[in-house]
C-alpha positions as CSV (number, residue, x, y, z in Angstrom):
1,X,8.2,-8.9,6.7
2,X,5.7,-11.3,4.7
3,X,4.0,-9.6,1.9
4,X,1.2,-11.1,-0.1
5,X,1.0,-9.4,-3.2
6,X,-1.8,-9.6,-5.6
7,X,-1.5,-8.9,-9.3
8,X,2.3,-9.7,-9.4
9,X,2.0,-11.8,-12.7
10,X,0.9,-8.0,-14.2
11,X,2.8,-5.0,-15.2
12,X,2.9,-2.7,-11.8
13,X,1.8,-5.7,-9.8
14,X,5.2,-7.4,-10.8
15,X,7.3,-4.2,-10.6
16,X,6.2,-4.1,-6.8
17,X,7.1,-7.5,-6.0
18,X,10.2,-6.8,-7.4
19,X,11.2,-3.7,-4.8
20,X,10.1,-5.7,-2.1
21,X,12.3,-8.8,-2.8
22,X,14.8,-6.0,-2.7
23,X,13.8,-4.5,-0.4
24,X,14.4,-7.9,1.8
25,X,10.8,-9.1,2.2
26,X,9.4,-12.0,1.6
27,X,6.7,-12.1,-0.8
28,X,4.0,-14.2,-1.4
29,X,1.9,-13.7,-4.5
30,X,-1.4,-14.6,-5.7
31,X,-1.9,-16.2,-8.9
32,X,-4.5,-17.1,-10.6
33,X,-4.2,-21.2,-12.3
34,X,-2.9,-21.1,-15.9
35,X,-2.0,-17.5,-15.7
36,X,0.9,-15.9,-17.7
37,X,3.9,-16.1,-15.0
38,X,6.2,-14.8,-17.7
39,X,6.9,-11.7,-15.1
40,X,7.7,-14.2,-12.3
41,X,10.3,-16.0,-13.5
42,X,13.5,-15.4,-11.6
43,X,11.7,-14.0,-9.3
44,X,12.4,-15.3,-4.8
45,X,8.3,-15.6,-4.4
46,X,6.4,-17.9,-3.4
47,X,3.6,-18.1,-5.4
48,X,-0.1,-19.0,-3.9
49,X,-3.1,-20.2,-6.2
50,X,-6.0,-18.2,-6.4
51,X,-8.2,-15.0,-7.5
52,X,-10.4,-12.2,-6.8
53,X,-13.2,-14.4,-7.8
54,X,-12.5,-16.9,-5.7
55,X,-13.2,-15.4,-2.3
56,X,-12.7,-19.0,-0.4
57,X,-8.8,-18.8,-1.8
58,X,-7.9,-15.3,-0.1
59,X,-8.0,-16.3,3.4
60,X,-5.5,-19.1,3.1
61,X,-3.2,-17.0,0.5
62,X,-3.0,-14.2,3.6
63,X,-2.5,-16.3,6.6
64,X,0.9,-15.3,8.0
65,X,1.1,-12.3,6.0
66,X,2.0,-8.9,7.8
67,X,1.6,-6.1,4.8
68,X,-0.9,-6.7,1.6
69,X,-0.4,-5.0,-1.3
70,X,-3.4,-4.9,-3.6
71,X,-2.1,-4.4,-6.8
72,X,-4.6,-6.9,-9.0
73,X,-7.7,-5.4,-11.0
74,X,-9.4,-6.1,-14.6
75,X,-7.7,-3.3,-16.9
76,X,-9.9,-2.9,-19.7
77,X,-11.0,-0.4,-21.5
78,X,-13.9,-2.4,-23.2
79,X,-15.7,-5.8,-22.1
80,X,-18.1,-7.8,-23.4
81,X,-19.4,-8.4,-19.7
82,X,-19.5,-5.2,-17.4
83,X,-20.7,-7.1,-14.7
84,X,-17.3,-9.6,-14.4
85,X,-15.4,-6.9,-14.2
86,X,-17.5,-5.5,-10.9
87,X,-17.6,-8.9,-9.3
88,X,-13.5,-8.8,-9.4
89,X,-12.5,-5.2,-9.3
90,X,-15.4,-4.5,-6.0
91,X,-16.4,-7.7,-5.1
92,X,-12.9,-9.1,-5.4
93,X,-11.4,-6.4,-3.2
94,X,-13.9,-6.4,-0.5
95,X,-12.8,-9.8,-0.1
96,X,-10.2,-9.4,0.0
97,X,-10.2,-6.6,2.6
98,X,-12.1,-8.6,5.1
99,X,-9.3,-11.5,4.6
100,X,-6.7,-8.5,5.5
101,X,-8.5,-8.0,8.4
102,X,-9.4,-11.4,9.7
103,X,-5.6,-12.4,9.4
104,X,-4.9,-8.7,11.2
105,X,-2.3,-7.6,8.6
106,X,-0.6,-4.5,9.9
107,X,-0.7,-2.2,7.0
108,X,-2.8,-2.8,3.4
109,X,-1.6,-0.7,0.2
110,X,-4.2,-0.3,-1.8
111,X,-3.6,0.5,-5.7
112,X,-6.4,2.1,-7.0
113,X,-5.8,4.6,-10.0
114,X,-6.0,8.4,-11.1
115,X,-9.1,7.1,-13.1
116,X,-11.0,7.9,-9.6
117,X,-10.3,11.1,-9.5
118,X,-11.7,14.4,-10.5
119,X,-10.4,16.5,-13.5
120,X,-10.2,20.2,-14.1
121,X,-12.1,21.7,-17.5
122,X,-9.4,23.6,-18.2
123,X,-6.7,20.8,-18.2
124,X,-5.0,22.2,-15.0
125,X,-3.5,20.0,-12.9
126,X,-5.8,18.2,-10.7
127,X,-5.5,16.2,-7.0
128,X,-6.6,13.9,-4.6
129,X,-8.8,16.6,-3.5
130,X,-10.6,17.7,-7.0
131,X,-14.3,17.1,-7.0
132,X,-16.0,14.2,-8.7
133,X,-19.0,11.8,-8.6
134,X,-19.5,8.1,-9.7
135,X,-22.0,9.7,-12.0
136,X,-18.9,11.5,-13.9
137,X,-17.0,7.4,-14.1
138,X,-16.7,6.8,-17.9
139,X,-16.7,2.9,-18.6
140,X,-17.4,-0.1,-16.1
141,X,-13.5,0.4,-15.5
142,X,-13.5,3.4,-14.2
143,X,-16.4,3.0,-12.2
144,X,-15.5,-0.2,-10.9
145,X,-12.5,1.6,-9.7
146,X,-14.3,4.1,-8.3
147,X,-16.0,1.5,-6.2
148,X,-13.9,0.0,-4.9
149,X,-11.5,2.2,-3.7
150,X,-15.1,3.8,-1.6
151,X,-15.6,0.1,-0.7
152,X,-11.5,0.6,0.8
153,X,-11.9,3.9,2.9
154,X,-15.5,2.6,4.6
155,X,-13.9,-0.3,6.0
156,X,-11.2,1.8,6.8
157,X,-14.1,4.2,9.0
158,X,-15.9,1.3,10.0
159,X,-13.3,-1.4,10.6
160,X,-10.0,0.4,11.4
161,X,-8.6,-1.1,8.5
162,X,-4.8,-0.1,7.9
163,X,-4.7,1.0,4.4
164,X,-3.2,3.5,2.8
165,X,-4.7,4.3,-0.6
166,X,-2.4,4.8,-4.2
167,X,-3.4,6.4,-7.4
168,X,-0.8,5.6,-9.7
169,X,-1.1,7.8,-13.3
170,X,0.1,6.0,-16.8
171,X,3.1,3.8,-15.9
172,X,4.8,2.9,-18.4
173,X,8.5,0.3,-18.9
174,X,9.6,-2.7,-18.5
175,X,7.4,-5.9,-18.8
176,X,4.5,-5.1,-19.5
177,X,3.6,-8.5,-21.2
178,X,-0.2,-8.0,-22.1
179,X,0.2,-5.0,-23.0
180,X,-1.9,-2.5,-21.4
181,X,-3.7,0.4,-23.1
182,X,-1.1,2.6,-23.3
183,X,1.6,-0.1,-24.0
184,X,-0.2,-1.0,-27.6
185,X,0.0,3.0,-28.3
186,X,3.2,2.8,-27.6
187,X,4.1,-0.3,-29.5
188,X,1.5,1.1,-32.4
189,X,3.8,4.1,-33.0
190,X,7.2,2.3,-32.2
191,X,6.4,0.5,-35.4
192,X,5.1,3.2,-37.1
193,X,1.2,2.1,-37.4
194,X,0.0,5.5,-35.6
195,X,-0.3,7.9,-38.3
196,X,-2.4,10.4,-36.5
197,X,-3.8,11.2,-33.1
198,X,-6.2,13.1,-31.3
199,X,-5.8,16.0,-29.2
200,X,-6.0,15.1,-25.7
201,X,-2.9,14.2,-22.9
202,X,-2.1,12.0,-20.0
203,X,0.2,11.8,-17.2
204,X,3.1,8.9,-17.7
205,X,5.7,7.4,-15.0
206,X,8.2,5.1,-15.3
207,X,6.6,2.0,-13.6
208,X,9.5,1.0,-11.4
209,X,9.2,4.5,-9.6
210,X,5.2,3.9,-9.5
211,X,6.4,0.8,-7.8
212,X,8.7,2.3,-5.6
213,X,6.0,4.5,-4.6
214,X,4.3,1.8,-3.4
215,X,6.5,1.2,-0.6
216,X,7.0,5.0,0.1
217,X,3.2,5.0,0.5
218,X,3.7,1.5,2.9
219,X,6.0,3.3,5.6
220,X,5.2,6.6,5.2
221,X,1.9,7.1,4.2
222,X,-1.6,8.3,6.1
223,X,-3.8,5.3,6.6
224,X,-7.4,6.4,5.2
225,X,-5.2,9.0,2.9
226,X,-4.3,8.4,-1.1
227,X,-1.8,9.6,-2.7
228,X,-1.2,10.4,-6.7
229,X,1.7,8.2,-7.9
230,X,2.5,9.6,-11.1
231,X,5.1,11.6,-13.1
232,X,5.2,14.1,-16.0
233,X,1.7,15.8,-17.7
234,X,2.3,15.0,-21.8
235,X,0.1,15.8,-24.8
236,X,-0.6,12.6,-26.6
237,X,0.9,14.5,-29.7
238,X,4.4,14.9,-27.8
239,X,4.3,11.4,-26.4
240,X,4.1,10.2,-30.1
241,X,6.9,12.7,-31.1
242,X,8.7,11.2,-28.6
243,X,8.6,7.5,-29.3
244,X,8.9,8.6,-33.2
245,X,12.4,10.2,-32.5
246,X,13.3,7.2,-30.2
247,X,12.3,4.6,-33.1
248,X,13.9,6.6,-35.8
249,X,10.4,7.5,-37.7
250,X,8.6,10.5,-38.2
251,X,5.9,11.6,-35.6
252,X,2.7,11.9,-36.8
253,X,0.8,15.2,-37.6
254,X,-2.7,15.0,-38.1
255,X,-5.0,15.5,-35.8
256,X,-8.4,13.6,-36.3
257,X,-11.5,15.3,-34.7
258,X,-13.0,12.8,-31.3
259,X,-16.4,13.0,-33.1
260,X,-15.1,11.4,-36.5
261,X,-13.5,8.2,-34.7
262,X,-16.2,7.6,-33.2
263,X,-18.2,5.8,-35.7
264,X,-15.0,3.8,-36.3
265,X,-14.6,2.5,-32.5
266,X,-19.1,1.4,-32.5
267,X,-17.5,-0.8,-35.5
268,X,-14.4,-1.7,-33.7
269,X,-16.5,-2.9,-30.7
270,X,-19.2,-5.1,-32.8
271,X,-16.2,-6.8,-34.4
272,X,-14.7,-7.5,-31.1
273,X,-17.9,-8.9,-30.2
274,X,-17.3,-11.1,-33.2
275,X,-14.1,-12.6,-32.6
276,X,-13.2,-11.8,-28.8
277,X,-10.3,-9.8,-29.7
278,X,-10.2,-6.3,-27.9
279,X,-10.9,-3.1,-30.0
280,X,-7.6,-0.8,-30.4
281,X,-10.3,1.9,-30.2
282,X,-13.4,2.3,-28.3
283,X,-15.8,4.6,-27.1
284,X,-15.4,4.5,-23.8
285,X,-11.6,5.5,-24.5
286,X,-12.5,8.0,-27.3
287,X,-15.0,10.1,-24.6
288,X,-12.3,9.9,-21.9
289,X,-9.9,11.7,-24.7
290,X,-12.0,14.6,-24.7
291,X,-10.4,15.7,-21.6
292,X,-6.6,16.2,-20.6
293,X,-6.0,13.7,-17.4
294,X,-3.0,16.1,-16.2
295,X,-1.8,15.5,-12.3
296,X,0.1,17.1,-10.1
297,X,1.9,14.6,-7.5
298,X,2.9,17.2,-5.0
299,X,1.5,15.8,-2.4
300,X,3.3,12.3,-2.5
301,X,6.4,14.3,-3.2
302,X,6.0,16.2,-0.1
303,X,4.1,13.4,2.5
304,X,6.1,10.0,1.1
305,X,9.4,12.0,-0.7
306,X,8.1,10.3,-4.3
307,X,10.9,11.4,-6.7
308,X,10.0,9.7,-10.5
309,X,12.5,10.2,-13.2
310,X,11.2,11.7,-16.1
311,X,8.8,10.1,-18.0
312,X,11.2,9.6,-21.3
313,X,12.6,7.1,-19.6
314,X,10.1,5.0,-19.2
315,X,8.9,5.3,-22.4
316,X,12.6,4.1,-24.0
317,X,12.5,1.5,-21.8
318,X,9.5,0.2,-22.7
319,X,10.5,0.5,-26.6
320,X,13.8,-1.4,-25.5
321,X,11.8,-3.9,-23.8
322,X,9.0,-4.6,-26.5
323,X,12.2,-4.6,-29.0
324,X,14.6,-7.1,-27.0
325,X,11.3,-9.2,-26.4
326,X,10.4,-9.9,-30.0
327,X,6.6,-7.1,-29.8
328,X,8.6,-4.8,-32.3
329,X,10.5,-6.1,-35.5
330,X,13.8,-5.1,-36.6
């Protein structure tokens, strides 16, 4: 099977390129020009110049192509311009989408994120199913998200497209080059630069399984359905404790009120503005702590047969990685 993948030069985007190679596919991916192809090198794909941005790329990159995996979005928790992040995270994907279709791909997996999804007030677990509203989207991330996976299931109603939507949690592992979010909290406490924390929690996966997921969710999934890809519910406290016992350092043990950061993060953000540098902490991220983002992933456990390891494997991996790659010293 040809696969076009999209966001393979990324961390989960790279990490599904790498199961389908396995896998026996042959995979295509789309890069943008003068990326970082650090996470394709070694890699059996064929690699295809273009973007989200630049809609008059997509058709060529999918023409022979049988499956599409969607794995490319802006991650950011703070930009300077909301409105590039829309044009490649919607825009981009309804583009993309309609390429899909005119080259009459047989199945689409689309990787959206648990950031779309509702959450429970008391920190219970949530779903797919749990309520929620753009109007409740925190940040032009989230609600660019949030977009764009709607943007996914109407042309799924209205064009019969085959897709099959994925909601992957917190991966974390291997290769993540840029880092993401989480991977600069975990390099931040792996070299012992987080001395406190605040009291909220996420839900981490290794990303290989995420990955691996992904190709569950290809032959198995419900097209028009999405399914939570993540792994084990952890209090940002016990994640640190974790990666403190795994670095040989003490975990941190103050916990510093939302409301008192937030001064710091308006500051952080102007200075960002300054230099072009990305805040370590912003608002946006500060008012998504105020709530647990806890999961349950029954049903891809029971509908695909997702089975992640625990999530303190990912997490040394990722240490081992950011150590072996030079991100942590000593």
């Amino acid at each position: 099977m040809i696969c076009l993948v999209t966001g393979a030069t990324g961390f989960v985007g790279s990490a599904v390129a790498r199961k389908l190679i396995a896998a026996g596919h042959e995979v295509r991916v789309l890069v943008r020009a003068g990326s970082d192809r650090r996470n394709l090198v070694g890699l059996d794909a064929a690699p295809v110049t273009g973007s989200l941005d630049d809609h008059a790329s997509l058709a060529p990159a999918m023409k022979g192509c049988e499956a599409l995996f969607h794995v490319a979005a802006d991650y950011r928790l703070w930009v300077p311009e909301p409105a590039r992040m829309y044009r490649t995270n919607v825009d981009g994907t309804v583009a993309l989408m309609e390429a899909a279709l005119a080259a009459g791909v047989s199945r689409v997996v689309h990787t959206s994120s648990v950031a779309t999804l509702g959450l429970l007030p008391d920190g219970a677990d949530a779903d797919e199913a749990t309520p929620v509203s753009l109007d409740q989207m925190v940040g032009p991330y989230k609600r660019s998200k949030y977009l764009s996976e709607e943007a996914v299931q109407r042309l799924v109603r209205e064009r019969q497209l085959p897709a099959v939507i994925v909601n992957p949690s917190t991966p974390v592992g291997p290769r993540d080059v840029k880092p993401t979010p989480t991977g600069r909290t975990i390099l931040e406490a792996a070299s012992g630069r987080m001395p406190a924390f605040v009291d909220t929690g996420l839900n981490f996966a290794h990303v290989d399984d995420v990955a691996e997921g992904h190709l569950l969710a290809f032959d198995k999934g419900r097209i028009g359905e999405r399914y939570i890809l993540g792994g084990e519910n952890l209090t940002l406290r016990a994640l640190l404790a974790m990666i403190a016992g795994m670095s040989g350092r003490k975990p941190p043990t103050i916990s510093l009120p939302i409301d008192l950061l937030m001064p710091l993060a308006y500051g952080a953000e102007l200075y960002a503005r300054i230099t072009g540098k990305e805040p370590f902490v912003t608002r946006d991220g500060l008012t998504l702590a105020r709530k647990k983002m806890f999961f349950t992933i029954a049903k891809a456990r029971r509908e695909l047969g997702y089975a992640p390891r625990p999530a303190e494997d990912g997490i040394r991996d990722a240490i081992e990685w950011f150590r072996a790659n030079n991100y942590i010293a000593g």
